[in-house]
N, C-alpha and C positions, 0 to 999 in steps of 0.2 A: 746958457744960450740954447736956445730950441733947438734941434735936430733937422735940416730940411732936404727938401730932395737935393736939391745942387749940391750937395757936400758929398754926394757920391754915395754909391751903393752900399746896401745894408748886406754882411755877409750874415748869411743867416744858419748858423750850425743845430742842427737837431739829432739827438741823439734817438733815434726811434725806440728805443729799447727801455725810453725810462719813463716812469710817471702810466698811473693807470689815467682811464678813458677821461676823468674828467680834467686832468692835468695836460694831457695832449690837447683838450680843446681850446686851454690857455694859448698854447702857441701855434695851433690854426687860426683863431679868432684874431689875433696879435698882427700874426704875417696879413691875414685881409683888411685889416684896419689899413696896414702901410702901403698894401696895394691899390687899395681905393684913394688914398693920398698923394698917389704919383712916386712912391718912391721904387725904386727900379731894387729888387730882393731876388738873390743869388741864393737859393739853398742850397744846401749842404749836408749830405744824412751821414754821423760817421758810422763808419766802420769796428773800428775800438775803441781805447782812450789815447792811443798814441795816435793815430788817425782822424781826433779831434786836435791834438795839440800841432799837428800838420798842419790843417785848415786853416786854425788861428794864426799861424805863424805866416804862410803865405798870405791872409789879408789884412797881417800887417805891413807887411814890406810891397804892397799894392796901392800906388799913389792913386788909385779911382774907388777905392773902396774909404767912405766914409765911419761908419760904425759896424759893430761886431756884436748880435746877439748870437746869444748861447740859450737853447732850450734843452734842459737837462737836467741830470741830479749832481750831487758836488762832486762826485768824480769828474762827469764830464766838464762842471765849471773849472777843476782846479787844473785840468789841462791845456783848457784856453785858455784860461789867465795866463798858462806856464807860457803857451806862444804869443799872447801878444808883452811879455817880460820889454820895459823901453818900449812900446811904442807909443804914439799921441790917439793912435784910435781905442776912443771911448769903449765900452764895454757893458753891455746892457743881458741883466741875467733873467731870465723866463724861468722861476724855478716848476720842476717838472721829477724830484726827487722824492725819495721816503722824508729825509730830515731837511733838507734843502737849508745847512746851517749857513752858510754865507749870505744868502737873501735873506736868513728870516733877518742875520746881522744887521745887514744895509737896512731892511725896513720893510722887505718887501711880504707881500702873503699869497694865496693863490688864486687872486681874482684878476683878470684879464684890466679890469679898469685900475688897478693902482701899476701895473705893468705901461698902461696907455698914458696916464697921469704923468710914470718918473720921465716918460718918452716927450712927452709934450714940455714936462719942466727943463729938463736937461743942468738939470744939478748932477754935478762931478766932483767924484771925491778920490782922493788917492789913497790907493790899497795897498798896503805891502804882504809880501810875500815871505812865507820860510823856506828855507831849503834844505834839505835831510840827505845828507851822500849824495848830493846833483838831482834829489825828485824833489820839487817844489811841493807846497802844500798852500793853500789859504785859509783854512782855518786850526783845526789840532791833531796834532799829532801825539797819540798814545803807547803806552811802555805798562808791557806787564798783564797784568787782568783784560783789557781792555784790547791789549791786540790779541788775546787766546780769544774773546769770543767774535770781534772782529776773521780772525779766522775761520773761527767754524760758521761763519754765517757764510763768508765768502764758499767755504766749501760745498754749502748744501745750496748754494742761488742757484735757480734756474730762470732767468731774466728780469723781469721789475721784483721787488720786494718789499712788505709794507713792516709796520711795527711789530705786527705777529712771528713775521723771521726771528727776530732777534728771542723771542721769550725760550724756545728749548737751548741753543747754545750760549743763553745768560746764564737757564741754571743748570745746565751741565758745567759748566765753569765753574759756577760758585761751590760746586759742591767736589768738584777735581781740582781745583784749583793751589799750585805750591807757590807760596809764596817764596821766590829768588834774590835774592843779593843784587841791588846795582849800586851804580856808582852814576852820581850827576853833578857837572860840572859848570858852572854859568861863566861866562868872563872870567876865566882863570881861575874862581872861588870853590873849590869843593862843596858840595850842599850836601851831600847822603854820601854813605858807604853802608848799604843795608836793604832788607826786602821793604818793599814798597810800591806804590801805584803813581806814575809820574803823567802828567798830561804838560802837554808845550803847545803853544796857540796864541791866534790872531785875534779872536773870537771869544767875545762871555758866554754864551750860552754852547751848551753840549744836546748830546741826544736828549729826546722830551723834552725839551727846556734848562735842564737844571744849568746851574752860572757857575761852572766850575772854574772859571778863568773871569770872576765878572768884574776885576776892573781892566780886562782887556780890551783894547783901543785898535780896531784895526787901521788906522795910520798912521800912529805914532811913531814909529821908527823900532817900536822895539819889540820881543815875543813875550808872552808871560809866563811862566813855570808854575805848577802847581804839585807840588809833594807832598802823597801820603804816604807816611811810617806808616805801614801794615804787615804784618806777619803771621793772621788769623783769620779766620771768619765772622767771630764776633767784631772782632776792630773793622773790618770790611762794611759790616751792620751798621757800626757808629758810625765810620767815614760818611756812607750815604745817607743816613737820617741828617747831618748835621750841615750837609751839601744843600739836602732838600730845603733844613732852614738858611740856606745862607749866612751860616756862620762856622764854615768848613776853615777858613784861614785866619782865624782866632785862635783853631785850637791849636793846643801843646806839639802836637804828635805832626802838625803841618805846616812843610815853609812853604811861603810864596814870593816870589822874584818875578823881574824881570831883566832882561838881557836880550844882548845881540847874539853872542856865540855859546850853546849849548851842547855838552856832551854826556851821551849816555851809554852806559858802557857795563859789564857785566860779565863775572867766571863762570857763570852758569849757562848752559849752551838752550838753555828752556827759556827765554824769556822772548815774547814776540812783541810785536808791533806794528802799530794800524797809521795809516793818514788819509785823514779826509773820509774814513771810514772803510778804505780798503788795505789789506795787508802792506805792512812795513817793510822797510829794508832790517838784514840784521841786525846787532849790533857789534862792534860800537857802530852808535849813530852819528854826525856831528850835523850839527843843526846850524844856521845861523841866517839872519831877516837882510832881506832885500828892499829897502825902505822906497814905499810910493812904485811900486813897481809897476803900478795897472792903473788906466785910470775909469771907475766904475761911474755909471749911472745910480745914483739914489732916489729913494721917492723924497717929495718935496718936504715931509714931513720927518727925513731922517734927520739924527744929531749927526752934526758936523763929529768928524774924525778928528782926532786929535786935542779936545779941549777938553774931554772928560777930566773930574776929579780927580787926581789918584790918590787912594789909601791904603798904601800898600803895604805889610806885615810881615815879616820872618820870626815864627814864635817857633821854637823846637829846637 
């Protein structure tokens, strides 16, 4: 059902900080659409990302506030998803990010008219959520490789940042990179005792596209696990060639699961960790989904959550 003025005010959160010039116009042109339609829009510019998940959290527990857009990159969406956790106000994402993977998820891309479009349709779909040591996350959460260059990007940001950040702290990693011993644990099941590259997520698609998680369903109830055995740089080579073909969870050397409760855990005090694309908690981590936790705007052309095929594989 549409969206209309009478259902009460649009809290409108902006992160000023994300998305270069042509991305901000996304959600100026956005806010004037609704102002010219009579809906009464509260902005909101945060401050941090816990000063986004404030916001969200006070216009949930605000019976005059009807919906909740987020303009931002996935940090800032996976903080407002954290606060509006349980509540009935829908959730409409402006993405405004480098990889902006939770929208491109839902359906969404970066033109002002498919943002106008999910708003006019008011197709809703239920999101769930992970949760890592008490920090939520909505799309993946990484172990190993992935949080070392995660970090060094983190280290060198000085405000928005686009694809080109990531290329020197990729291959300084690749080429410093020790491969460490963990341990991953799904619903009581041991899966690894060994060096490796673990992703956990809501979400098929990863940075640039590739489908590292691609029969991940973000409504289903459940997270999905992707492990690579790796202990090399060559095998690092093979993993991502065989990623790009999407037939990474066929092979010998990787299992794929899903599960509710995940743990990751490891003797080596070297192994880091990313969510949502910004640095991890230590570890051990313990993970585990928050089913339907959000309930998101889609564009009209998105697939429904929850009815995907699954074909899912544990070879290795």
């Amino acid at each position: 059902m549409a969206v209309k003025p009478d259902d009460g005010y649009i809290a409108y959160i902006v992160n000023p900080k994300s998305g270069a010039s042509s991305s901000k116009f996304v959600g100026r042109a956005f806010q004037e659409y609704l102002l010219k339609r009579g809906f009464e829009v509260r902005i909101s510019l945060t401050a941090s990302l816990a000063h986004a998940c404030e916001l969200a959290t006070d216009a949930a527990v605000d019976y005059d506030c009807g919906t909740v857009v987020v303009v931002g990159g996935d940090g800032t969406v996976r903080e407002v998803a954290h606060g509006l956790e349980g509540s009935d106000k829908p959730l409409l994402i402006v993405p405004c990010g480098t990889e902006n993977l939770l929208a491109n998820e839902l359906g969404f891309d970066e033109g002002v008219k498919t943002v106008i479009r999910t708003f006019e349709g008011g197709q809703i779909r239920p999101l769930d959520l992970g949760r890592a040591n008490g920090k939520c996350f909505t799309s993946i959460a990484g172990f190993g490789f992935d949080g070392q260059v995660v970090r060094r990007v983190s280290e060198r940001r000085r405000g928005h940042i686009n694809h080109f950040d990531y290329f020197w702290p990729l291959w300084r990693t690749f080429w410093s990179y020790r491969f460490g011993p963990m341990t991953v644990e799904v619903d009581g099941e041991q899966l690894l005792d060994g060096p490796a590259l673990v992703f956990v997520g809501n979400i098929s698609r990863y940075a640039v596209g590739l489908q590292v998680l691609h029969h991940a369903d973000y409504g289903d109830g459940l997270l999905d696990i992707c492990i690579y055995r790796c202990a090399s740089r060559p095998h690092l080579v093979k993993h991502a060639m065989m990623t790009v073909l999407k037939r990474h969870a066929a092979s010998r050397d990787v299992v794929y699961r899903q599960g509710k409760r995940i743990t990751v855990a490891s003797e080596a005090g070297r192994i880091l960790t990313e969510i949502d694309g910004d640095p991890g908690p230590a570890l051990p981590v313990h993970i585990e989904v928050i089913p339907q936790a959000v309930k998101v705007l889609v564009p009209v052309h998105a697939r429904p959550a929850g009815i995907r095929t699954r074909i899912v594989r544990a070879i290795g």
